[in-house]
C-alpha positions as CSV (number, residue, x, y, z in Angstrom):
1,X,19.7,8.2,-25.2
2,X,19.5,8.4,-21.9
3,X,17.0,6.3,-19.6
4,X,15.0,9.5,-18.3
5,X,15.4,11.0,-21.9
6,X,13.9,7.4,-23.5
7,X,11.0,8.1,-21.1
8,X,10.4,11.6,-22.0
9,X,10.0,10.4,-25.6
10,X,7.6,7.6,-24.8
11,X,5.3,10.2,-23.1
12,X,5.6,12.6,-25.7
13,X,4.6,10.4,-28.6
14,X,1.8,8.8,-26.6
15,X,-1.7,10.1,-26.7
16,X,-3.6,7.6,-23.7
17,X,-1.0,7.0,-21.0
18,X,-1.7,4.3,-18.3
19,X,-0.2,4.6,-15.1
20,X,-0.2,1.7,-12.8
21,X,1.1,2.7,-9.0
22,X,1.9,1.1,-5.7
23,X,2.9,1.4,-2.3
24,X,6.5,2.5,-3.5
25,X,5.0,5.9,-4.8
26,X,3.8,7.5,-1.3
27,X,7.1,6.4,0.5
28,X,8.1,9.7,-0.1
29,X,5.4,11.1,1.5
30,X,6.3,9.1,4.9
31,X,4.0,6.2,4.4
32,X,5.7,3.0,4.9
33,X,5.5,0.5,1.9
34,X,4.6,-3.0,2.5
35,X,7.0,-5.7,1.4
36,X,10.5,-4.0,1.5
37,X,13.1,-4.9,4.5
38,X,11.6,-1.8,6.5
39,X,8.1,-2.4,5.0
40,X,4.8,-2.9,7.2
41,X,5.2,-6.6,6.7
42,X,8.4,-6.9,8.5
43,X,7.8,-4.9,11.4
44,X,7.0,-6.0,14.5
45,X,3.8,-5.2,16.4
46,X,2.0,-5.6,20.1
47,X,0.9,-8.9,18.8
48,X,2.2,-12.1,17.5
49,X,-0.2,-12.3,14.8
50,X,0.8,-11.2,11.3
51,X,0.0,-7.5,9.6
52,X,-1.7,-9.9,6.4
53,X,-4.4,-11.8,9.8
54,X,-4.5,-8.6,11.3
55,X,-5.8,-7.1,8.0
56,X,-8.2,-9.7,7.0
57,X,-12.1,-10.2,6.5
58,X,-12.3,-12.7,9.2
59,X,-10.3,-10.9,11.6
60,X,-11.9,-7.6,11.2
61,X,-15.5,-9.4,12.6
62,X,-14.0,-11.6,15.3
63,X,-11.6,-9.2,16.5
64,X,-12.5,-5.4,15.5
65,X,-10.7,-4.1,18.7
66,X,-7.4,-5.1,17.4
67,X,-8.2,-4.6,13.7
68,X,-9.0,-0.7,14.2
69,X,-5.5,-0.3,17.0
70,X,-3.5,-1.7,14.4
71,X,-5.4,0.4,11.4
72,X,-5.1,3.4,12.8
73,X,-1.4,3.1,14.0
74,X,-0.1,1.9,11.2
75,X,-2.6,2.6,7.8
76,X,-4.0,5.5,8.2
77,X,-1.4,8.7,8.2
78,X,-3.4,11.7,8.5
79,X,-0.7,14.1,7.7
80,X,1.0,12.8,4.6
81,X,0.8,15.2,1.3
82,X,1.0,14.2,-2.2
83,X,4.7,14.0,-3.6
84,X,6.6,15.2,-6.0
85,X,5.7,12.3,-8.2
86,X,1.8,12.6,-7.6
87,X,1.8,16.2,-8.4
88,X,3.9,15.2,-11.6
89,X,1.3,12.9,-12.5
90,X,-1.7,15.4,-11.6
91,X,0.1,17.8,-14.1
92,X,0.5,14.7,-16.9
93,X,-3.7,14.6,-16.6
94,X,-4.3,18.4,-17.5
95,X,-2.2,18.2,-20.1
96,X,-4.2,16.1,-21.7
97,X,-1.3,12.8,-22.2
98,X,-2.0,10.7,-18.7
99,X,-5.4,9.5,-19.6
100,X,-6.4,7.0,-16.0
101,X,-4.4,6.4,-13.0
102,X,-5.0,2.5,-11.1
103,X,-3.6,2.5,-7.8
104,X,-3.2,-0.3,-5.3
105,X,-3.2,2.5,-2.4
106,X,-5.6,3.2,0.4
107,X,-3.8,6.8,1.0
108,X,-5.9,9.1,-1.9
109,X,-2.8,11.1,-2.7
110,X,-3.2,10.9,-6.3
111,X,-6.7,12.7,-6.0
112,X,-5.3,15.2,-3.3
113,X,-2.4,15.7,-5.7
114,X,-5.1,16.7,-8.1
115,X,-5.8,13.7,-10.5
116,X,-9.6,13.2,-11.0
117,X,-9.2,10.1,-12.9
118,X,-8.3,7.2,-10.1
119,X,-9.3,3.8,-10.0
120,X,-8.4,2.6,-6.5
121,X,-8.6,-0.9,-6.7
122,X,-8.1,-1.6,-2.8
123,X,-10.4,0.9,-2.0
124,X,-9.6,4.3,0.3
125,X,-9.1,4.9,3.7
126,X,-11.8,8.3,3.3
127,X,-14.4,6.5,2.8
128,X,-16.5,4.2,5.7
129,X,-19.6,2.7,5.7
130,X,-21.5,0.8,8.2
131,X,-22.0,-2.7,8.1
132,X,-25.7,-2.2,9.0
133,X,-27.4,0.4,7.6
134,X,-24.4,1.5,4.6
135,X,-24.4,5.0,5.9
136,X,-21.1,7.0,4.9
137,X,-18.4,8.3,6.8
138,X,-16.0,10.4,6.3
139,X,-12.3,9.5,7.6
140,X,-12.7,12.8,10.9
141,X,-15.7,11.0,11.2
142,X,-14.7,7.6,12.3
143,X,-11.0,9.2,14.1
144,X,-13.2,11.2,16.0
145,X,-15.3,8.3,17.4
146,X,-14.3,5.4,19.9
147,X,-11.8,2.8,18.8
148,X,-14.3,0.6,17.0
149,X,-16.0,3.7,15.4
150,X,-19.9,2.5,15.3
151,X,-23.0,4.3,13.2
152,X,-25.9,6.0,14.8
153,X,-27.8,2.8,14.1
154,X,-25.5,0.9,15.9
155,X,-23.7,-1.1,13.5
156,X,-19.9,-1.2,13.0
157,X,-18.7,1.2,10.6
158,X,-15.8,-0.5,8.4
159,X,-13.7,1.7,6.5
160,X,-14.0,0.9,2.6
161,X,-10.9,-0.9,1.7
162,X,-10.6,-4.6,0.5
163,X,-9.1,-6.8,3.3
164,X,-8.1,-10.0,2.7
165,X,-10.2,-12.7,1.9
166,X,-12.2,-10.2,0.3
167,X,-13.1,-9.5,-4.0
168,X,-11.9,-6.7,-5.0
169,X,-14.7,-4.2,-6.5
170,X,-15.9,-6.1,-10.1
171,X,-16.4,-2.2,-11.2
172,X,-13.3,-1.0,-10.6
173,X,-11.3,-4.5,-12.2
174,X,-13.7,-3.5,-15.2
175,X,-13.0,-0.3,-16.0
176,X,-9.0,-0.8,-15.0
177,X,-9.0,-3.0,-17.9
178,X,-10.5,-1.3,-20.2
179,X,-8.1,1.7,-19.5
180,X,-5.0,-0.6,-20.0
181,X,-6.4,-2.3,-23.5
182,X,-6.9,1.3,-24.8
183,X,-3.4,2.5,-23.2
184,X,-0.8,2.8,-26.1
185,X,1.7,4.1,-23.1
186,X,1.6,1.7,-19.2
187,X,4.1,3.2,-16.7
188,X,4.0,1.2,-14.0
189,X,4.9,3.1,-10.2
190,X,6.6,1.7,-7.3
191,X,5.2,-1.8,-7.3
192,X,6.1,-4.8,-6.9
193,X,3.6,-6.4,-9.0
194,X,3.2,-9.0,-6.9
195,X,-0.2,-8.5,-5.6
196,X,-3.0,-10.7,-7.9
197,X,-5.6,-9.6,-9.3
198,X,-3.9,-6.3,-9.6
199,X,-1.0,-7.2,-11.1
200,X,-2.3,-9.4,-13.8
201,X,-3.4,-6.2,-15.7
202,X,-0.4,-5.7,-17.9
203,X,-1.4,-8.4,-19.5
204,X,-4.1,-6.6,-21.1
205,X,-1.8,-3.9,-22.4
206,X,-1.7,-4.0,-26.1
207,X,0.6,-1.2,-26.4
208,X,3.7,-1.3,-27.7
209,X,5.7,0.8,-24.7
210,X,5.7,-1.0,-21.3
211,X,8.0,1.2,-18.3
212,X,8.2,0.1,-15.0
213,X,9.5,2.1,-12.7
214,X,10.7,0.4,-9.4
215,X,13.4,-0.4,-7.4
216,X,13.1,-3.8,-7.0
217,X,12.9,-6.4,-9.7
218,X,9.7,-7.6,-10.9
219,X,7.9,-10.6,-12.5
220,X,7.0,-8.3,-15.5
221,X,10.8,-7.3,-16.2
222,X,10.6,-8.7,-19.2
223,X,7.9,-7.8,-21.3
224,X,9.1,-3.7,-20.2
225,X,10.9,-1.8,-22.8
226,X,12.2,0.5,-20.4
227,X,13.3,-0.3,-16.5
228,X,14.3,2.7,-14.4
229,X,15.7,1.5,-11.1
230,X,16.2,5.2,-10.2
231,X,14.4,6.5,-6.8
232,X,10.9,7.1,-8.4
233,X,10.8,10.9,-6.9
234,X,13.9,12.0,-8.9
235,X,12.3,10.9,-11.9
236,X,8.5,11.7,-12.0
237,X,9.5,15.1,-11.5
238,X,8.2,18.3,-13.7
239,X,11.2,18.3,-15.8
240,X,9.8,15.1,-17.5
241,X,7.0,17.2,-18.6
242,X,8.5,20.6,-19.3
243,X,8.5,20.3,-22.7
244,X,5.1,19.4,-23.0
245,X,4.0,22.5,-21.7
C-alpha cells in the first residue's frame, strides 16, 4: 500500500481528525514561507535588521514606522486564495471526519477556504485593534489608513497577531490541546515544527496515527507513522476524499 493510499485509510477509519498546519500550506497560494532557502527569513530587506527584530513586541512600539513598511510588504498578501489543499480540508470538515484545524498562519485561508473550526494560534492579519481604546478593525480598514494606521481616539491600532516576545493567546493553547488529546487521527501540514509552544502539541496526541506531511525533515519524524515528503498540494487534493463522499 501505497503512501497516499496508507493515508486514505487513516482518514477513513478515523472519526476526530486533527490537523496541524504551517507556513508550508499557503505557499501555493503565493505566500512566502518563513524558514526555507527562499523563505521570508533569508531575504534581504531595506534594513540591516532581521525579519524576527523587525517583527517583535519591542520593535513594533519603538519603531512602528518600520514595523508597518515591512508588514505590509511582506505579511500581508491581500490577493492570495485558499489552495487546493485548504479547500481539501474545508471539504474533510463537512463531511463530518476533520474535526479542528490549529494553524500557525496569519493569512485566514483555512476559514476563507470554508473551515469554521480554526484555532489560529498566532493570531490573523483581519483582525486590529487599538492599543488604546481596543476598538476593531478590519484589515481595508487599517490598508486604507496612513502607514502607522491609528484609531479615532488616537491610539495605534496593531494588527492582532503575536509578535515576538509576546504569549501566545492562553485560550487558544487550551482549546488546541484539548482538540489534539481527543484526536484519534493528527495530520500535521507544511511545518517545520520548529516553532515552540506550537509545536509541542503532538505531544498531547494520544492517538495511535501520527502523519506529517512536509518537505523537510522534522524533530517529530519519529513518533509519525506515516511521512509524505510529496508537495503537500498534490496530496491534499479531493481524490483523498472521494470515497468518502
Amino acid at each position: 500500500m501505497n503512501h497516499i493510499e496508507l493515508l486514505k485509510k487513516n482518514i477513513k477509519d478515523a472519526n476526530n481528525i486533527v490537523v496541524m498546519t504551517g507556513a508550508g500550506i499557503s505557499v501555493p497560494s503565493g505566500i512566502p514561507d518563513f524558514r526555507s532557502a527562499s523563505g521570508l527569513y533569508n531575504e534581504k530587506y531595506k534594513t540591516n535588521i532581521s525579519p524576527e527584530e523587525i517583527l517583535s513586541h519591542h520593535f513594533f512600539l519603538s519603531n512602528p514606522e518600520a514595523f508597518y513598511d515591512f508588514y505590509r510588504n511582506k505579511m500581508i498578501y491581500i490577493d492570495a486564495k485558499p489552495n487546493i489543499a485548504h479547500k481539501t480540508l474545508a471539504k474533510l470538515e463537512d463531511l463530518g471526519k476533520l474535526k479542528m484545524i490549529i494553524t500557525q498562519n496569519i493569512d485566514g485561508l483555512h476559514s476563507l477556504a470554508g473551515n469554521k473550526n480554526v484555532i489560529e494560534l498566532h493570531g490573523s492579519i483581519h483582525r486590529n485593534y487599538c492599543m488604546k481604546c481596543h476598538k476593531s478593525y478590519s484589515l481595508t480598514e487599517i490598508l486604507d489608513k496612513d502607514l502607522v494606521p491609528t484609531c479615532s481616539c488616537g491610539g495605534i491600532i496593531k494588527p492582532d497577531v503575536v509578535l515576538y516576545e509576546e504569549a501566545l493567546p492562553s485560550k487558544a493553547i487550551e482549546d488546541a490541546v484539548k482538540a489534539v488529546e481527543k484526536a484519534d487521527l493528527l495530520i500535521v501540514v507544511g511545518t517545520s515544527l520548529l516553532v515552540s509552544p506550537a509545536n509541542y502539541l503532538v505531544h498531547y496526541f494520544r492517538g495511535s496515527n501520527l502523519v506529517i506531511i512536509n518537505k523537510s525533515t522534522t524533530p517529530y519524524d519519529r513518533y509519525a507513522s506515516l511521512l509524505i515528503r510529496e508537495p503537500l498540494e498534490t496530496v491534499l487534493t479531493n481524490d483523498l476524499i472521494e470515497e468518502l463522499r
